[in-house]
TORKE-718544 format. One record per residue (C-alpha): residue number from 1; residue in one letter; x, y, z. Coordinates in steps of 0.2 Angstrom, whole numbers, always signed. Each point is the difference from the previous one (the first is absolute). Example, Ala and Ser with C-alpha at 12.3 -4.5 7.8 and 13.67 -1.06 7.14 Angstrom:
# TORKE-718544
+-----+------+-------+-------+-------+
|  nr | rest |  east | north |    up |
+-----+------+-------+-------+-------+
|   1 |    A |   +62 |   -22 |   +39 |
|   2 |    S |    +6 |   +17 |    -3 |
+-----+------+-------+-------+-------+
# end
This chain:
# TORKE-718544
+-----+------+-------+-------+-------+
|  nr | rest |  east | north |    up |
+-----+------+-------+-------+-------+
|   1 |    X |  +106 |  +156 |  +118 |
|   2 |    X |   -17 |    +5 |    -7 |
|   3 |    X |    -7 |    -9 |   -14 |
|   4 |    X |   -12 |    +2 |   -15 |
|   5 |    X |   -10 |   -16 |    +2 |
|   6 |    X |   -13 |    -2 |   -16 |
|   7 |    X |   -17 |    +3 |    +4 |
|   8 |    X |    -7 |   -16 |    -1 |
|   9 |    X |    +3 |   -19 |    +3 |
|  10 |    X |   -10 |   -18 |    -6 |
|  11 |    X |    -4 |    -7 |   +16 |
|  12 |    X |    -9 |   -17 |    +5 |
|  13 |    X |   -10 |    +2 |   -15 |
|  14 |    X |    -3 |   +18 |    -7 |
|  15 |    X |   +10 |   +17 |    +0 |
|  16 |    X |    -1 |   +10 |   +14 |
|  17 |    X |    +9 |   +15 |    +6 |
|  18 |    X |   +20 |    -4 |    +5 |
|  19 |    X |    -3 |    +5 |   +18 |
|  20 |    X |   -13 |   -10 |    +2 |
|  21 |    X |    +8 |   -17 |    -4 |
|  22 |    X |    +5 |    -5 |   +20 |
|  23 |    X |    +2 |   -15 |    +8 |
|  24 |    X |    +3 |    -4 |   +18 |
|  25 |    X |   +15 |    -1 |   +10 |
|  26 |    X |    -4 |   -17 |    +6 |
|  27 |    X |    +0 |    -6 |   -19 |
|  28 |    X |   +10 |   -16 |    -1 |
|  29 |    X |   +11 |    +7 |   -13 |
|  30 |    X |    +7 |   +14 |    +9 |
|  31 |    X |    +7 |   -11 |   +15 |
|  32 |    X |    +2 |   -14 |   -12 |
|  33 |    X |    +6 |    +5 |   -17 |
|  34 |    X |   -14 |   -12 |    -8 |
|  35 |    X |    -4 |   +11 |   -16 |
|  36 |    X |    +5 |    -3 |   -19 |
|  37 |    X |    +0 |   +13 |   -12 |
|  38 |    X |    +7 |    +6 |   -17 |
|  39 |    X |   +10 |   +15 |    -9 |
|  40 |    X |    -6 |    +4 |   -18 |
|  41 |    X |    +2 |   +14 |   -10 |
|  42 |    X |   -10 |    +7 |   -14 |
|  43 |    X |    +7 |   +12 |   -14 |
|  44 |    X |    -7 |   +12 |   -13 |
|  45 |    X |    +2 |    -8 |   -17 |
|  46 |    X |    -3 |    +7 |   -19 |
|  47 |    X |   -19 |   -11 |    +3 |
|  48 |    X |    -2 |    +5 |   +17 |
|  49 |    X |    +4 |    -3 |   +19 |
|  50 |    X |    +4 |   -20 |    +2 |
|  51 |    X |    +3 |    -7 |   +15 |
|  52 |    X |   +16 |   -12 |    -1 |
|  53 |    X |    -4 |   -18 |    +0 |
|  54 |    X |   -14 |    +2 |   +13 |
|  55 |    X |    -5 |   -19 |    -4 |
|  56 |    X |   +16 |    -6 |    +3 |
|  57 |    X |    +1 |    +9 |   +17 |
|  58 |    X |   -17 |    -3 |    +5 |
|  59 |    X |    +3 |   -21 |    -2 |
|  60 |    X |   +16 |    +5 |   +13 |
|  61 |    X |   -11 |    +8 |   +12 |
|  62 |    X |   -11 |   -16 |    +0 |
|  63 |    X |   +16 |   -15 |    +3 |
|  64 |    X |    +4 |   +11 |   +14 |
|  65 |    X |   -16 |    -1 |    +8 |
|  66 |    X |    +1 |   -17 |    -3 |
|  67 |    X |   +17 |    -4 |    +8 |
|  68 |    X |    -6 |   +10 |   +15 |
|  69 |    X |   -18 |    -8 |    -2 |
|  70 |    X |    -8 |   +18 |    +1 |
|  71 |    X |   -19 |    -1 |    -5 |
|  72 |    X |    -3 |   +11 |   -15 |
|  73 |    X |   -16 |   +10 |    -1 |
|  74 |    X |    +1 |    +6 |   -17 |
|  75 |    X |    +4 |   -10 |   -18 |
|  76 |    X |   +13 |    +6 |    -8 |
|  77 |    X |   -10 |    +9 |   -13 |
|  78 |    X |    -8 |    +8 |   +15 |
|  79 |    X |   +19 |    +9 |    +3 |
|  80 |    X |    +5 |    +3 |   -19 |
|  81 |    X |   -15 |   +12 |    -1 |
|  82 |    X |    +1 |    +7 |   +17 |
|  83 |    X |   +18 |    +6 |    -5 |
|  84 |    X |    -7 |    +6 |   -16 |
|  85 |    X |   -14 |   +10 |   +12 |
|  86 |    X |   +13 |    +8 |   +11 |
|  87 |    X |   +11 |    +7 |   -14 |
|  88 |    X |   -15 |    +9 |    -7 |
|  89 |    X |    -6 |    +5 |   +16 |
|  90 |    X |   +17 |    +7 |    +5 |
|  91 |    X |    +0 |    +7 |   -19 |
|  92 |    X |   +18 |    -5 |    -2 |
|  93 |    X |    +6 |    +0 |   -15 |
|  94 |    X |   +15 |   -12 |    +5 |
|  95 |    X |    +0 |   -10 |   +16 |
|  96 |    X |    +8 |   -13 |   +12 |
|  97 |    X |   -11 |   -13 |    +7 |
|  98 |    X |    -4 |    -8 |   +17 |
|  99 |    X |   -11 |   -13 |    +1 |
| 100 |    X |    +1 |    -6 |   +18 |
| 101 |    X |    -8 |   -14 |    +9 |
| 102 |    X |    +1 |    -4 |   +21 |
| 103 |    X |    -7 |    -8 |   +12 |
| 104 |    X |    -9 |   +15 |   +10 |
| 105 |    X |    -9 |    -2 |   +19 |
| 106 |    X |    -6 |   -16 |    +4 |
| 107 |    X |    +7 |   -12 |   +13 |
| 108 |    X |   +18 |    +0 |    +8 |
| 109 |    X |   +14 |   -10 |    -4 |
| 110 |    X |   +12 |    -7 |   -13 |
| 111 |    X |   -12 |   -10 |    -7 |
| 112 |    X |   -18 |   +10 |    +5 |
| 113 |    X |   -13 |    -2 |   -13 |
| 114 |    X |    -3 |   +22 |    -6 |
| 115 |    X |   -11 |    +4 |   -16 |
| 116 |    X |   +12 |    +9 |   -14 |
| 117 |    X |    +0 |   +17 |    -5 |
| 118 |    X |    +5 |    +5 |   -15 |
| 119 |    X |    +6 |   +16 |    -8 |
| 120 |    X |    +5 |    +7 |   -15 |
| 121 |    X |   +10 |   +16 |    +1 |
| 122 |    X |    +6 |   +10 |   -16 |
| 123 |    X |   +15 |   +18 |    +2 |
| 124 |    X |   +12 |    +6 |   -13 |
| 125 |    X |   +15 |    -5 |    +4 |
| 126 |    X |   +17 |    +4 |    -9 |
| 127 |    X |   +17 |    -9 |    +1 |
| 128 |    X |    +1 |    -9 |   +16 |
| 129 |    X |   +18 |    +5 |    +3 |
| 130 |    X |    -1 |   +16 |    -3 |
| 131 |    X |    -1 |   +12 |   -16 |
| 132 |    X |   +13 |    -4 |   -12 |
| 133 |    X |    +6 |   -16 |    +5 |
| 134 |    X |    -6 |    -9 |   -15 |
| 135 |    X |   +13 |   +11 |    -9 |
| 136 |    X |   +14 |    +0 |   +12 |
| 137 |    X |    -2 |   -15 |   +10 |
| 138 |    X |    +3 |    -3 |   +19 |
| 139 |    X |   +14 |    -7 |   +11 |
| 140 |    X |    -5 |   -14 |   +10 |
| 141 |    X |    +4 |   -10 |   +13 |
| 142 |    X |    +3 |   -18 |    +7 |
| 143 |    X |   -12 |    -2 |   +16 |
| 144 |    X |    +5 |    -7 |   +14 |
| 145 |    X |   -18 |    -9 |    +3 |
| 146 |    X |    -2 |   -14 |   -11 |
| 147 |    X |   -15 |    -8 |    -8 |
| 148 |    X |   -13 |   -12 |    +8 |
| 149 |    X |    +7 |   -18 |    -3 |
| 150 |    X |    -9 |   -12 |   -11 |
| 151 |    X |   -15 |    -9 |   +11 |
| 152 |    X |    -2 |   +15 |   +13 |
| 153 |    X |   -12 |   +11 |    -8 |
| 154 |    X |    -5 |    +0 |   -18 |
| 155 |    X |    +9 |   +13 |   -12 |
| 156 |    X |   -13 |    -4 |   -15 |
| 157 |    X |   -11 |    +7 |   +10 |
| 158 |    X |    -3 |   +19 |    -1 |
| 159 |    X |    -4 |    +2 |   +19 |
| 160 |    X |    +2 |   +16 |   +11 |
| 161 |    X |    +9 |   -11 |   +12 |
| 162 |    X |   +13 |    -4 |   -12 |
| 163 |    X |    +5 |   +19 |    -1 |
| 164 |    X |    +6 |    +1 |   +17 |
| 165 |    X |   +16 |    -6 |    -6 |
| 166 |    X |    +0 |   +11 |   -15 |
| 167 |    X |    -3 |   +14 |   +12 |
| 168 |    X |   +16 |    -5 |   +10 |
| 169 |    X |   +10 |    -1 |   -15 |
| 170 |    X |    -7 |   +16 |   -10 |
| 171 |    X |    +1 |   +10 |   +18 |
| 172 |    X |   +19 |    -3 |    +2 |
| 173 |    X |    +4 |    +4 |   -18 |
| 174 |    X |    -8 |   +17 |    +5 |
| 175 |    X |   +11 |    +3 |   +15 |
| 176 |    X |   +14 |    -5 |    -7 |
| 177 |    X |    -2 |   +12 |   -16 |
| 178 |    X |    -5 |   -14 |   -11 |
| 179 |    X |   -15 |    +3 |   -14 |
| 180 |    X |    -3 |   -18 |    +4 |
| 181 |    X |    +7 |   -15 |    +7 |
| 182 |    X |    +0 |   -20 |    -5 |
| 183 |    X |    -3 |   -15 |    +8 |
| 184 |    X |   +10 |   -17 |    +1 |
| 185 |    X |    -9 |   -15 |    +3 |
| 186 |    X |    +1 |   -10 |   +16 |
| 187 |    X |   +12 |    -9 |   -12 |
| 188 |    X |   +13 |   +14 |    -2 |
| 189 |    X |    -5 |    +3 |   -16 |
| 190 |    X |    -8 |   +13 |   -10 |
| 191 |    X |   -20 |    +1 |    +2 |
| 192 |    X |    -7 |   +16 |    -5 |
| 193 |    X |    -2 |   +19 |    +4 |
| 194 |    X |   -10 |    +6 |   +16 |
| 195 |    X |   -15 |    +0 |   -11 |
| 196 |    X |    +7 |    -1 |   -19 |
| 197 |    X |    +6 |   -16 |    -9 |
| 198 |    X |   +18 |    +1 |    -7 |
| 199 |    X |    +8 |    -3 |   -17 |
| 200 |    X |   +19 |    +1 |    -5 |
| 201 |    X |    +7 |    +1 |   -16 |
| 202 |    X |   +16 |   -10 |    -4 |
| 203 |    X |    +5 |    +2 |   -17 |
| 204 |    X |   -17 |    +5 |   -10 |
| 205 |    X |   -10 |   -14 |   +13 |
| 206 |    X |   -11 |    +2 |   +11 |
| 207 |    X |    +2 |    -9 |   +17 |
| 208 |    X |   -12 |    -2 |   +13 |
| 209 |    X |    -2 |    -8 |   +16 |
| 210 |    X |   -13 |   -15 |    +2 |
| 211 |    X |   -16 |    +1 |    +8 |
| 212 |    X |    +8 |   -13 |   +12 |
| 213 |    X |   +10 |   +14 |    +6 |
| 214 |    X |   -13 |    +7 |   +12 |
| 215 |    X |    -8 |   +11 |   -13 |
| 216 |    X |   -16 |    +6 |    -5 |
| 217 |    X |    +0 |    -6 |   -18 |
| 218 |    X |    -5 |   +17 |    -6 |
| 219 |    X |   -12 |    +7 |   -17 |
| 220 |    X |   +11 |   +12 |    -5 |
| 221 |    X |   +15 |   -15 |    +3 |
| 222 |    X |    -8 |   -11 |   -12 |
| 223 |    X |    -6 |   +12 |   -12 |
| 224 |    X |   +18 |    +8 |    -4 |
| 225 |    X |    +8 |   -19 |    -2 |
| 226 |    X |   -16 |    -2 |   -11 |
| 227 |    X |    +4 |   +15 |   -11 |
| 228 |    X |   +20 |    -4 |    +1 |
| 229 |    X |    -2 |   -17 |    -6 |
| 230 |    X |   -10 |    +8 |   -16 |
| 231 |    X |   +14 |   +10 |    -5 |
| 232 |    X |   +14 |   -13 |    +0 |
| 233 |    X |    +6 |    +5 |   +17 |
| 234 |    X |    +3 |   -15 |   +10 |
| 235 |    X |    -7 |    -1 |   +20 |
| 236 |    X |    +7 |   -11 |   +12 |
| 237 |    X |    -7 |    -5 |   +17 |
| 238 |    X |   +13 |    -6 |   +11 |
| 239 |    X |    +8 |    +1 |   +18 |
| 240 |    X |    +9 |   +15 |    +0 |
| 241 |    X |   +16 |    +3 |   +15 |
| 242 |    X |    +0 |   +16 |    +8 |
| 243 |    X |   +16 |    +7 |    -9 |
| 244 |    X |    -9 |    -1 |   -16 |
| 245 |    X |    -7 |   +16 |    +2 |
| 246 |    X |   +17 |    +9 |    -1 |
| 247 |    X |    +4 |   -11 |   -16 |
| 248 |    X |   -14 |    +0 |   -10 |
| 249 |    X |    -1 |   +14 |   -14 |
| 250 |    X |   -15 |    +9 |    +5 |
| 251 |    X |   -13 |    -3 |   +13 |
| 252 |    X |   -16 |    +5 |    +3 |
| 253 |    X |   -18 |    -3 |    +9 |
| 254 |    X |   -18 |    -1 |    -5 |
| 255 |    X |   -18 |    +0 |    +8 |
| 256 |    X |   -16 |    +9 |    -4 |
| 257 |    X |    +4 |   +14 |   +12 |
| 258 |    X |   +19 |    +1 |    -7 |
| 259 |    X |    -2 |    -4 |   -17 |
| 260 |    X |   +18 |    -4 |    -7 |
| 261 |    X |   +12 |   +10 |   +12 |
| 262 |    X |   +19 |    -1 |    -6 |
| 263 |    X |   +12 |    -3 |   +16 |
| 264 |    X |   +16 |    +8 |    -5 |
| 265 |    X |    +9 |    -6 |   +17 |
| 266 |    X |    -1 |   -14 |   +13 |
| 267 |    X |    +8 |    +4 |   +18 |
| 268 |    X |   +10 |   +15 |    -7 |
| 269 |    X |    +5 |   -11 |   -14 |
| 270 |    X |    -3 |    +7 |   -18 |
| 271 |    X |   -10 |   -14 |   -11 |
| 272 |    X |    +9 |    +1 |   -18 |
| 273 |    X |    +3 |   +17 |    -4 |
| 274 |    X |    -9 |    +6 |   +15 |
| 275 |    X |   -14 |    +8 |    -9 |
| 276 |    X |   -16 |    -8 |    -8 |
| 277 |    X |    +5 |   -12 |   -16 |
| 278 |    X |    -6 |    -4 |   -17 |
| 279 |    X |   -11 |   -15 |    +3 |
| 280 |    X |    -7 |    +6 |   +15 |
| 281 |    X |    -8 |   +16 |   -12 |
| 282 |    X |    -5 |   -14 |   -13 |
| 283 |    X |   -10 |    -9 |   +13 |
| 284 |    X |    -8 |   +17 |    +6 |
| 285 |    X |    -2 |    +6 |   -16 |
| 286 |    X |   -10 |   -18 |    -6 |
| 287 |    X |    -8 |    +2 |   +15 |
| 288 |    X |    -8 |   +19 |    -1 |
| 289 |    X |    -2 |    -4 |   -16 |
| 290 |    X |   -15 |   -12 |    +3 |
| 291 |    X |    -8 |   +19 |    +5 |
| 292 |    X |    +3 |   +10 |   -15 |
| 293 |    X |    +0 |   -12 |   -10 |
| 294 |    X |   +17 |    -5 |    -6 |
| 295 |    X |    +0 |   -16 |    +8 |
| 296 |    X |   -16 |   -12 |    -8 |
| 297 |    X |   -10 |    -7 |   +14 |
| 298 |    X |    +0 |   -17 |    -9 |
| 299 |    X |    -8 |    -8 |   +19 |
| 300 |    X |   -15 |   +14 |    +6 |
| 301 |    X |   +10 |    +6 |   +12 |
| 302 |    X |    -8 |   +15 |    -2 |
| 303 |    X |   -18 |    +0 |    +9 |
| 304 |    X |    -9 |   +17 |    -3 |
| 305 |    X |   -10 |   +10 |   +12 |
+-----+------+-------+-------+-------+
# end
């Protein structure tokens, strides 16, 4: 399928035309996996385009080049305005962020020494899912691939390699005519979405799964339980059983690329009333809110171009 791709890209240091940001076939990272990178998403605001808590992001990139001891070029500062650059160069007025680091070509092996390349990519991008799922929800499905178990690779770590398995998972909830599927953990118990952090609402609270659960302890994850606190609604991180997800009230995902995307079934199942519920728009609407301004941004989130 042909695609629009912007016109340019920060690359290894400056901006320079998309097409001409390359690297080799013999890169470690393509036969290896041995890249990091990030999701962020910037909005238009009543004060102008921010970029969603860049700094928080930014300080995830660098732990998981320190779990995967990849040698960083660049400070972080260096990135914060290099995504600032490429959102003006690409004149978007809202965006979604890739800041990407990997080791490129250099010697071969699992543990070859390869300088690091570093991108900084910036597209509009709309719902993840699909147009109107933020209104309608998905149906979802239980995967049959579970999660990494705990000591096998590192979930904290926002690693390309980690998303072969969300590629397993999100590739079978396509053929099976799921929007999206979830994940157990090599426990048997819940873990996360292919690529999206869960929450189930059970009586006006919010539960979640632990970050012991093989999951990517998630920005957007910890900024709704930040906001839910604020308002009196109670958040609970626990182990969650598989069933759960057909008794809880409502049910939804999250991510920078999904936002807050209701689930209104799981495995043909309807979750509560089988259609998105009343916490699940309070938490979107706090959430949007920090962009028109509804919502106070009491912590900076909000990191303006």
């Amino acid at each position: 399928m042909a695609r629009d791709y912007p016109p340019y890209i920060w690359h290894n240091g400056k901006i320079k035309p998309w097409a001409e940001a390359t690297t080799h076939v013999m890169a470690h990272a393509v036969h290896y996996g041995s890249s990091i990178f990030e999701g962020i998403r910037s909005y238009a605001t009543p004060k102008g385009q921010a970029i969603f808590r860049l700094t928080d992001h930014l300080k995830r990139l660098y732990h998981s080049a320190k779990i995967y001891d990849l040698p960083m070029p660049y400070a972080q500062d260096d990135l914060a305005r290099a995504c600032r650059e490429v959102i003006v160069a690409n004149k978007l007025p809202r965006a979604y962020l890739r800041p990407v680091a990997f080791r490129g070509l250099g010697g071969f092996g699992l543990s070859a020494e390869c300088p690091t390349d570093v991108a900084v990519a910036a597209w509009e991008m709309g719902p993840y899912l699909g147009a109107g799922v933020l209104e309608q929800g998905i149906d979802a499905g239980v995967s049959s691939w579970q999660r990494f178990a705990p000591n096998t690779i590192p979930a904290g770590a926002k690693a390309g390699g980690n998303y072969l398995s969300g590629q397993l998972i999100a590739r079978e909830a396509r053929r099976l005519g799921f929007g999206e599927g979830i994940a157990l953990a090599s426990t048997g118990l819940l873990s996360e979405g292919a690529g999206e952090n869960l929450f189930l609402v059970f009586d006006g609270e919010l539960h979640t799964t632990p970050v012991s659960a093989a999951l990517l302890n998630g920005i957007t994850r910890n900024t709704l339980m930040t906001l839910a606190r604020e308002v009196g609604i109670t958040v609970v991180e626990r182990d969650i059983p598989r069933e759960y997800l057909y008794l809880c009230d409502e049910l939804f995902m999250c991510g920078t690329a999904a936002e807050i995307t209701p689930i209104r079934s799981v495995d043909g199942k309807p979750v509560g009333a089988g259609k998105p519920g009343p916490v699940t728009a309070k938490m979107q609407k706090l959430f949007f809110g920090l962009f028109d301004g509804s919502t106070p941004d009491k912590y900076g989130w909000l990191e303006y171009v």
